[in-house]
C-alpha positions in Angstrom: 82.2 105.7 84.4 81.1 108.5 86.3 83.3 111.5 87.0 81.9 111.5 90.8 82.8 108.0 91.8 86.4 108.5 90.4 86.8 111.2 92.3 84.8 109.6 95.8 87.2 107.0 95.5 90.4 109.5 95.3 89.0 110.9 97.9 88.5 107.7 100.1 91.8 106.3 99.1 93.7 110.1 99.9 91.8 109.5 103.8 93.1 106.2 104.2 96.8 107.8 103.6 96.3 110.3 106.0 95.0 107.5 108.7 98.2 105.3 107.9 
C-alpha cells in the first residue's frame, strides 16, 4: 500500500461527506 492512495481516498471519501 501506498501512503498517497490511502490518503486520496480520505480525501475522496471526506468530499463525498461534505456533498451529503
Amino acid at each position: 500500500m501506498r501512503v498517497y492512495e490511502y490518503y486520496i481516498k480520505l480525501k475522496h471519501f471526506i468530499v463525498v461527506l461534505h456533498l451529503l
